[in-house]
C-alpha positions in Angstrom: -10.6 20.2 -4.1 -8.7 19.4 -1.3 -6.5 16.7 -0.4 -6.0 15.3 3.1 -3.4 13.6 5.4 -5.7 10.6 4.9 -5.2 10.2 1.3 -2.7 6.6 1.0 -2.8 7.0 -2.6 -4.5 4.0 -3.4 -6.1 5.7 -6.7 -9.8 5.0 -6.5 -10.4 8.4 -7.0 -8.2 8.7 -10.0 -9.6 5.8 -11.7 -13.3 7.8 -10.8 -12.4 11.0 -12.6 -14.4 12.0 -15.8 -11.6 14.5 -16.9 -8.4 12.6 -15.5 -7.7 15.3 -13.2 -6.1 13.4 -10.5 -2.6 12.3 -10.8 -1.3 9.6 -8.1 2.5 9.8 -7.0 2.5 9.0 -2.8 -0.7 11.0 -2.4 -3.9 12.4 -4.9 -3.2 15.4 -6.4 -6.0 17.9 -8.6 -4.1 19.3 -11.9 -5.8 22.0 -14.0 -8.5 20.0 -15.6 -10.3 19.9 -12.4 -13.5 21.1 -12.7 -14.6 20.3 -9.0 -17.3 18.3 -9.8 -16.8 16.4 -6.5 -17.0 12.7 -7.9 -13.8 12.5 -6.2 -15.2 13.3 -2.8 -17.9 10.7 -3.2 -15.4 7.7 -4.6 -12.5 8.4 -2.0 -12.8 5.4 0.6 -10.8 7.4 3.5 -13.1 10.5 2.6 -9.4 12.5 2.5 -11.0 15.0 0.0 -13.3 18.4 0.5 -13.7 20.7 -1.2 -11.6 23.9 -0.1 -13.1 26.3 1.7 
């Protein structure tokens, strides 16, 4: 997953996350218990996240 310049790090998507993947400090961030499941895509208001390509 990717994040944006969008992302304001309001933590929607964190609080989203079946495997607490996402850690909040100033911006979303993915750590290694990302699966990329996507929920995070579908939960982020800004839509700042996609999936790398």
């Amino acid at each position: 997953m990717k994040v944006g310049n969008a992302c304001v790090g309001c933590g929607q998507c964190a609080g989203f996350c079946p495997f607490d993947a996402i850690t909040v400090f100033g911006r979303a961030a993915m750590n290694d218990k990302c699966i990329e499941c996507g929920k995070c895509i579908i939960y982020c208001p800004l839509s700042a996240i996609s999936e790398e390509g």
